[in-house]
Kinemage of the C-alpha trace (Angstrom):
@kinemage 1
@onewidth
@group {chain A} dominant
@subgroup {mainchain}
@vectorlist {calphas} color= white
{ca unk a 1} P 0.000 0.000 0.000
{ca unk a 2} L 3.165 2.175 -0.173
{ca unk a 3} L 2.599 2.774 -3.460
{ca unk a 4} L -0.517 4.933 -2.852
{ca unk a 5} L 0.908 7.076 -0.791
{ca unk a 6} L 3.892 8.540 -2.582
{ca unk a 7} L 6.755 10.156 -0.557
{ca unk a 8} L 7.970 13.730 -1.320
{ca unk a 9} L 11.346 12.706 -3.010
{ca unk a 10} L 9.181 10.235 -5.450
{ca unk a 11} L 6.451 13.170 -6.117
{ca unk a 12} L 9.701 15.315 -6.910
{ca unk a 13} L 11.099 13.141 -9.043
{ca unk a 14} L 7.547 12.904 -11.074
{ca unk a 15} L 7.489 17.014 -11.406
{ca unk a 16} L 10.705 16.260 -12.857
{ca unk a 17} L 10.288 14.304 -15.500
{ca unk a 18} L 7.041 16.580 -16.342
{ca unk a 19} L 8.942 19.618 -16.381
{ca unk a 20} L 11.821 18.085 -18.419
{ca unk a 21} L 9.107 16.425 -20.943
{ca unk a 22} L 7.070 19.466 -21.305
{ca unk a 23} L 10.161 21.281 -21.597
{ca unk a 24} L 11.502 19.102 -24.360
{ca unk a 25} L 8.338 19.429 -26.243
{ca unk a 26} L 8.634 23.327 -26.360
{ca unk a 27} L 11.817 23.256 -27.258
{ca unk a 28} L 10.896 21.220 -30.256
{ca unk a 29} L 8.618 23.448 -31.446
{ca unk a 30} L 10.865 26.678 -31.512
{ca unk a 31} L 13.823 24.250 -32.702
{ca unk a 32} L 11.072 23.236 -36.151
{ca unk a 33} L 9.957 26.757 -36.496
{ca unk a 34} L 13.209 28.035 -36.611
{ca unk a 35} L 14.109 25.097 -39.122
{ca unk a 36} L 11.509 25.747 -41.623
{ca unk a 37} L 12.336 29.330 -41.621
{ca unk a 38} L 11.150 32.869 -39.939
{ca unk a 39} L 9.522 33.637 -43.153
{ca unk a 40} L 7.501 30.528 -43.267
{ca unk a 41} L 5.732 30.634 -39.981
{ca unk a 42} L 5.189 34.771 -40.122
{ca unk a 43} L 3.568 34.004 -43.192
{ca unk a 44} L 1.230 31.209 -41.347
{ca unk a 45} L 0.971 33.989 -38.436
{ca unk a 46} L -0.209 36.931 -41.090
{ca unk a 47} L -2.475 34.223 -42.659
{ca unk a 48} L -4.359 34.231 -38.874
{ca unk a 49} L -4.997 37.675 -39.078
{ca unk a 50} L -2.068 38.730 -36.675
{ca unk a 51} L -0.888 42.298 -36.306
{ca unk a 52} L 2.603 42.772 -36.764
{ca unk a 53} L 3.447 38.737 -37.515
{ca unk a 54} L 7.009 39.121 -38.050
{ca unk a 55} L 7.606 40.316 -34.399
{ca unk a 56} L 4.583 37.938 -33.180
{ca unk a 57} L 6.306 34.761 -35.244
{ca unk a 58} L 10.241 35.828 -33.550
{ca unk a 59} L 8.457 36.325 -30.180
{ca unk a 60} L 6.872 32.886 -30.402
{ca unk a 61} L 10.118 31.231 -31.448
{ca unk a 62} L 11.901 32.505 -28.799
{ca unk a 63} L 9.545 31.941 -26.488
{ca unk a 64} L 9.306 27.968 -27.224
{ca unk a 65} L 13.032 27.682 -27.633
{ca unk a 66} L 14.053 29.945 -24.297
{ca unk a 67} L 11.079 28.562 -22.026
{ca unk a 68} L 12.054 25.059 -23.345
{ca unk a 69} L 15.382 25.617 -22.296
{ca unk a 70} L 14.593 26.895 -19.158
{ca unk a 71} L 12.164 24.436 -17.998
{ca unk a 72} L 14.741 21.211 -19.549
{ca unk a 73} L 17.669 22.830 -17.543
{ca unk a 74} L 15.126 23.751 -14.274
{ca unk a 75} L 16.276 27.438 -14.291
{ca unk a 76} L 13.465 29.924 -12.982
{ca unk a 77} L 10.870 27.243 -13.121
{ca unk a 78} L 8.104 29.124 -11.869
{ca unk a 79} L 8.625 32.341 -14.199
{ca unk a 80} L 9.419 30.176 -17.294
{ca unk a 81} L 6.181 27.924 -16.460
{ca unk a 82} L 4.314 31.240 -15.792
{ca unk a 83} L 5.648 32.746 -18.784
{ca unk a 84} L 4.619 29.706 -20.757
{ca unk a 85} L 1.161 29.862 -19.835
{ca unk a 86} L 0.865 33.012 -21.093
{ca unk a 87} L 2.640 32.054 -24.462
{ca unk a 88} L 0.192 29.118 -24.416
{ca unk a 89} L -3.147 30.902 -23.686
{ca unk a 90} L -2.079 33.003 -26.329
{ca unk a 91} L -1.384 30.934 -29.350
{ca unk a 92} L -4.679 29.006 -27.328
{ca unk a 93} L -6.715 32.391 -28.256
{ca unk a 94} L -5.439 33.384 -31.788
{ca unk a 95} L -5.649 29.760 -32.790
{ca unk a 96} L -8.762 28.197 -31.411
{ca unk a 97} L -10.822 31.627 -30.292
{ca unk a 98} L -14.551 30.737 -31.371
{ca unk a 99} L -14.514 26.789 -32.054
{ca unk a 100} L -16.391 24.336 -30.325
{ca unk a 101} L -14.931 22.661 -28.119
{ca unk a 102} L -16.617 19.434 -28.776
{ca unk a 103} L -17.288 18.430 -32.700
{ca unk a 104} L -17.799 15.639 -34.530
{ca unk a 105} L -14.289 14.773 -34.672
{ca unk a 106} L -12.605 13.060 -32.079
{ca unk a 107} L -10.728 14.532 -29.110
{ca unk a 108} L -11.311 17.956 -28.206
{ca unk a 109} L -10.857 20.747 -30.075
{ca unk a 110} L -7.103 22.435 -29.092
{ca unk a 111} L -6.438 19.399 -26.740
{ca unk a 112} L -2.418 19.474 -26.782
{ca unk a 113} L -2.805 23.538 -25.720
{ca unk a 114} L -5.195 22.968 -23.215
{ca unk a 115} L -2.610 19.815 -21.571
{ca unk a 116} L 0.481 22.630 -22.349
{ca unk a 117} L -1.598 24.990 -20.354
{ca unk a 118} L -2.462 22.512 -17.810
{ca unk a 119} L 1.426 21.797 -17.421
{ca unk a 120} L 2.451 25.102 -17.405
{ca unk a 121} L 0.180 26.303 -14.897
{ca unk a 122} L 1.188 23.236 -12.616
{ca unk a 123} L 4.875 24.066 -12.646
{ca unk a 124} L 3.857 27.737 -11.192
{ca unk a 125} L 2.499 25.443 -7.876
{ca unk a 126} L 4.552 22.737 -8.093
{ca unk a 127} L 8.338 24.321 -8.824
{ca unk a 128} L 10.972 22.675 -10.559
{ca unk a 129} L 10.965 18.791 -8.971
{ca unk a 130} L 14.156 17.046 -7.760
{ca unk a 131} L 16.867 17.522 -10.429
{ca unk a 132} L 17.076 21.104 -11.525
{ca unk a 133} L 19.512 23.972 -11.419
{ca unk a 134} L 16.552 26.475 -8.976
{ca unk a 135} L 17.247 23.010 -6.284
{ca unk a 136} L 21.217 22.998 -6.810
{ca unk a 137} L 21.727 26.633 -6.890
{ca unk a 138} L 19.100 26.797 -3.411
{ca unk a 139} L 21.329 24.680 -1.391
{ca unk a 140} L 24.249 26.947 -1.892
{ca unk a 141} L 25.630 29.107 0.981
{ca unk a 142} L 25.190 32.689 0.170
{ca unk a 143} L 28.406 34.395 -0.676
{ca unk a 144} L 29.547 37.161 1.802
């Protein structure tokens, strides 16, 4: 019955491999926007009706490569999990703004950004997990 009653260090180590997942998958995005060129996603961002899509599209690559980073490496968890669910909600509101959320297709409309929201949201509450660089550089003696 041990198991259903998880101790702190194995809840940690669960946040962690959330944070490091999630942050993996963000990553991935900014690394395949990037790839395919600036151009070619503020083109897909102008075709959405965005104002000013060239700064949008270099704001939203950055964003998914830098917050990827951040949450992968466990630097400023909370901002960068904060910051992503802004980024999130956002691409959530451009993209989705006015769909059903149930249709006949399966799933649910916007699915993977409503799970990227949920994540990002839960890393604000739940910090950075066991191995990250907020827990190593926390346990360090302040310098006088």
């Amino acid at each position: 019955m041990k198991f259903l009653h998880p101790s702190p260090k194995s809840s940690s180590r669960g946040v962690t491999i959330l944070r490091v997942a999630f942050g993996a998958l963000l990553l991935v995005h900014g690394v395949q926007k990037l790839m395919a060129g600036h151009a070619a996603f503020a083109a897909s961002v102008a075709a959405m009706g965005v104002q000013k899509p060239d700064i949008i599209a270099w704001l939203v690559i950055a964003g998914e490569l830098g917050l990827g980073l951040l949450l992968v490496l466990g630097a400023l968890t909370r901002v960068a999990g904060f910051l992503a669910a802004i980024l999130i909600g956002c691409i959530w509101f451009v993209t989705e703004a006015g769909k059903p959320l149930l249709t006949d297709a399966s799933g649910v409309t916007a699915e993977l950004l409503i799970i990227y929201f949920a994540i990002s949201v839960s890393l604000v509450f739940l910090g950075p997990g066991a191995l990250s660089l907020d827990r190593k550089l926390a346990r360090q003696p302040a310098r006088r």
